[in-house]
N, C-alpha and C positions, 0 to 999 in steps of 0.2 A: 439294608444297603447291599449292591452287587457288587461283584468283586469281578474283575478281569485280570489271568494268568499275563506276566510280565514277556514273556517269550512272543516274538511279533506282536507288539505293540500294537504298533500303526495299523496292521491286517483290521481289528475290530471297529473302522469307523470312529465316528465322534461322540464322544462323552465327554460329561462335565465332571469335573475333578471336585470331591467331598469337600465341603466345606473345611472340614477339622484338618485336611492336606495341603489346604491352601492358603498357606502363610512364611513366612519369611524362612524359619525357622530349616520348610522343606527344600527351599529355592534348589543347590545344588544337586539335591538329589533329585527332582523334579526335571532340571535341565539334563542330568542327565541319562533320563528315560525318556528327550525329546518333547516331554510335556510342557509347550509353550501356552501361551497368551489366547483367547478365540480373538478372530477379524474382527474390525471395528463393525461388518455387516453382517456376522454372525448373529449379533444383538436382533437385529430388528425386521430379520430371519425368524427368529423364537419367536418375540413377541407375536410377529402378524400369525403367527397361527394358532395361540394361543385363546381360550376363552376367554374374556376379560370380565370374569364375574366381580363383584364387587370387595371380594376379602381378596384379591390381587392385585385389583386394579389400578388403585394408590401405592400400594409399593411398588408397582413397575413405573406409575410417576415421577415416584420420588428419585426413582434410580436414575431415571433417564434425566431429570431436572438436574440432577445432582452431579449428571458426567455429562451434562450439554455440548462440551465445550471438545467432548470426543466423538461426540456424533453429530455435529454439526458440519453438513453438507454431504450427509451420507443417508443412505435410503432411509433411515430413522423419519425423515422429514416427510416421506411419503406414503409410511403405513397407518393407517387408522386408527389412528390411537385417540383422538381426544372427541369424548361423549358431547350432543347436544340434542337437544329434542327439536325434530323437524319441522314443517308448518301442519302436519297432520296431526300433533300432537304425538309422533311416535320416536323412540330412540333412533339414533343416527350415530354415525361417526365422520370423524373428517381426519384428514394428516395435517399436521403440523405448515406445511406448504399452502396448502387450499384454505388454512384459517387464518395464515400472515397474507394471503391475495385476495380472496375472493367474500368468505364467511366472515359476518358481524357474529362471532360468538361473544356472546353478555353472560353476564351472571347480577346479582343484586345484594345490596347492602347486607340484607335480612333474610329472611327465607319465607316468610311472611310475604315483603314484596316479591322475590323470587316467584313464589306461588302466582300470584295475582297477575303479573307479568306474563306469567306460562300461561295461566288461562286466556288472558285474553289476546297473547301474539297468535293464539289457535283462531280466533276470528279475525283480527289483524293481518293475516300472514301475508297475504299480499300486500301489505303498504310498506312496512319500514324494513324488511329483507334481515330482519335479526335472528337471532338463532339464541335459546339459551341453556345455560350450562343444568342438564337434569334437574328436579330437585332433590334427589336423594345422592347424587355424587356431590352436591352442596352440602348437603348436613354432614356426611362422612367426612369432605375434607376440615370442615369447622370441629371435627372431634376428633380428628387422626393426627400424631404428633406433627407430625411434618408438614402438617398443611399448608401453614405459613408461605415454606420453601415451597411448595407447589406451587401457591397462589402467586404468587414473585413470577415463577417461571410463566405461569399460564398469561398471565396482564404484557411481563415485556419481552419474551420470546412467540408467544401465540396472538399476541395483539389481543387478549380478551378482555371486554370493556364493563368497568363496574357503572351501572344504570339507575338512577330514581326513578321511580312511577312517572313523574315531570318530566327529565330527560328523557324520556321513552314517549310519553307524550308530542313533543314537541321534533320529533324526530319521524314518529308517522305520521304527524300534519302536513309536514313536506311530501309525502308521497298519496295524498290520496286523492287517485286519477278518476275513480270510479264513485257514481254514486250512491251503492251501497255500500260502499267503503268509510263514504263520508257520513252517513249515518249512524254505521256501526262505532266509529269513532265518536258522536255524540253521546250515545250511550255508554262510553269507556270514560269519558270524561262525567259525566252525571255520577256514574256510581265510585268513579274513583273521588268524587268530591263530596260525597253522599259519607261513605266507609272513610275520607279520611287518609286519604294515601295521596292524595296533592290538595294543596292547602288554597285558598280559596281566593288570596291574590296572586297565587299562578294559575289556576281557572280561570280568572278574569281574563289575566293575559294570552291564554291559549284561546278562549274565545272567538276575541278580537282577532284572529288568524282564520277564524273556520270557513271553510271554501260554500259557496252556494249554489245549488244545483236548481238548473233553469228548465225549461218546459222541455227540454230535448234530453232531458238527463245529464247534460253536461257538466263534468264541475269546471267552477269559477273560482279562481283564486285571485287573482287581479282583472279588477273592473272598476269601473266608472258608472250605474248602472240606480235605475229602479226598484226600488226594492217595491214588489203590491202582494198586498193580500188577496188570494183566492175568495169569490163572492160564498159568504157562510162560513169562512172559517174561524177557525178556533185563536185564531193569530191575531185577529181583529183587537180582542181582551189586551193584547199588547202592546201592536202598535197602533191602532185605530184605523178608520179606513182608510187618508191619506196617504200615499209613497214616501219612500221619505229614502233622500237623495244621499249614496253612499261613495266615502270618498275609495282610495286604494287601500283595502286592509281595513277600513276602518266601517266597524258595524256598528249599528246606531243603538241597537238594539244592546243594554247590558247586558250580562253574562248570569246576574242575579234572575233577571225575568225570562231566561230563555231555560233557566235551572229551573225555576216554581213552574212553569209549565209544559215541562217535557213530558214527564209522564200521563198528562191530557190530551196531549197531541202530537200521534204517531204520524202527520205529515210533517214532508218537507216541504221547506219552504220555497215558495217559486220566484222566480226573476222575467220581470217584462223589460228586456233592456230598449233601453230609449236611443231613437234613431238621430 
């Protein structure tokens, strides 16, 4: 530990006062060698320049979680503090501000779904605009005493949203504009029902939502419309050659027979919509 000569104090700049000096006990003699208190934005000064590798990184959480209520509406709110992984699949940060406005930061029940989720928002990433919490700052907070109080802080001061494989599901059905988005999302839904991570009568139900891309690549989400089979296809086995007349939302086709033979038939299905 350094030591600094008592004579002109103030001349040497800012340092933080020892631990073992900083307690009740020194107070008057502390006060008076002028040694006060650091600014509320000194804090968050340190932190943003700091590395935040992982054996610090929960305790500057904790700290900050734990004095919220003194850095609350001070630049604490703007430095980069809370980890999520991007849609490239690479680490990121955001401030506390741009994740109460802007960022879906998620995490999950498990880490297990946490996992599954990260893998597949990396092909998702343009549909549901979610972000989720690393998975390895998940397992440290599940083993770190304080996590609790972290976890508290991160849900109702950071708005960060705990997700099932289903609500996640059903959240980028709504966004998916493109047709290999819609695709990709069938394949998320097969192996998420496959492994067992959304159970089989919420399958059915996300089914019965799934958009239909027409001969122009368009997706369809609400129509009145034709559903035909392409002449030779594989889709015949299902629904036969007839059209078969689909109401708003509602596909004719079960979710059971569109499960047994996906991995047979890597088209999409086409739409001739009736004039």
């Amino acid at each position: 530990m350094q030591g600094i000569g008592l004579q002109n104090l103030s001349s040497y700049g800012t340092f933080v006062l020892s631990s073992y000096l900083d307690n009740q006990e020194y107070d008057d003699v502390l006060e008076f060698l002028g040694i006060g208190y650091a600014n509320k934005e000194w804090y968050s000064k340190c932190i943003d320049g700091l590395n935040l590798v992982k054996e610090v990184y929960l305790q500057i959480l904790y700290f900050v979680a734990g004095n919220w209520k003194v850095f609350f509406g001070t630049s604490m709110m703007l430095i980069s503090l809370i980890k999520y992984v991007d849609t490239n699949g690479r680490l990121s940060y955001s401030s506390v501000r741009a994740a109460q406005r802007s960022l879906r930061i998620c995490t999950a029940s498990n880490l297990d779904d946490l996992s599954w989720l990260i893998s597949w928002n990396k092909e998702l990433s343009a549909a549901p605009s979610l972000f989720f919490l690393p998975l390895s700052t998940q397992r440290s907070l599940d083993a770190y005493s304080g996590g609790i109080q972290i976890m508290y802080w991160l849900r109702n001061i950071v708005n960060m949203e705990i997700l099932t494989p289903h609500e996640y599901a059903s959240t980028a059905s709504k966004a998916l504009n493109k047709s290999g988005l819609a695709l990709i999302y069938c394949h998320f839904l097969y192996h998420s029902h496959t492994k067992k991570y959304i159970t089989e009568r919420i399958i059915v139900n996300l089914c019965q939502a799934l958009p239909v891309v027409d001969n122009f690549g368009k997706v369809i989400k609400l129509r009145k419309s034709l559903l035909d089979t392409a002449d030779g296809s594989k889709w015949v086995r299902v629904i036969g050659t007839n059209p078969c007349l689909l109401g708003d939302l509602k596909i004719m086709l079960s979710c059971q027979q569109i499960i047994a033979f996906q991995e047979d038939m890597p088209e999409i299905i086409r739409l001739k919509v009736s004039s």
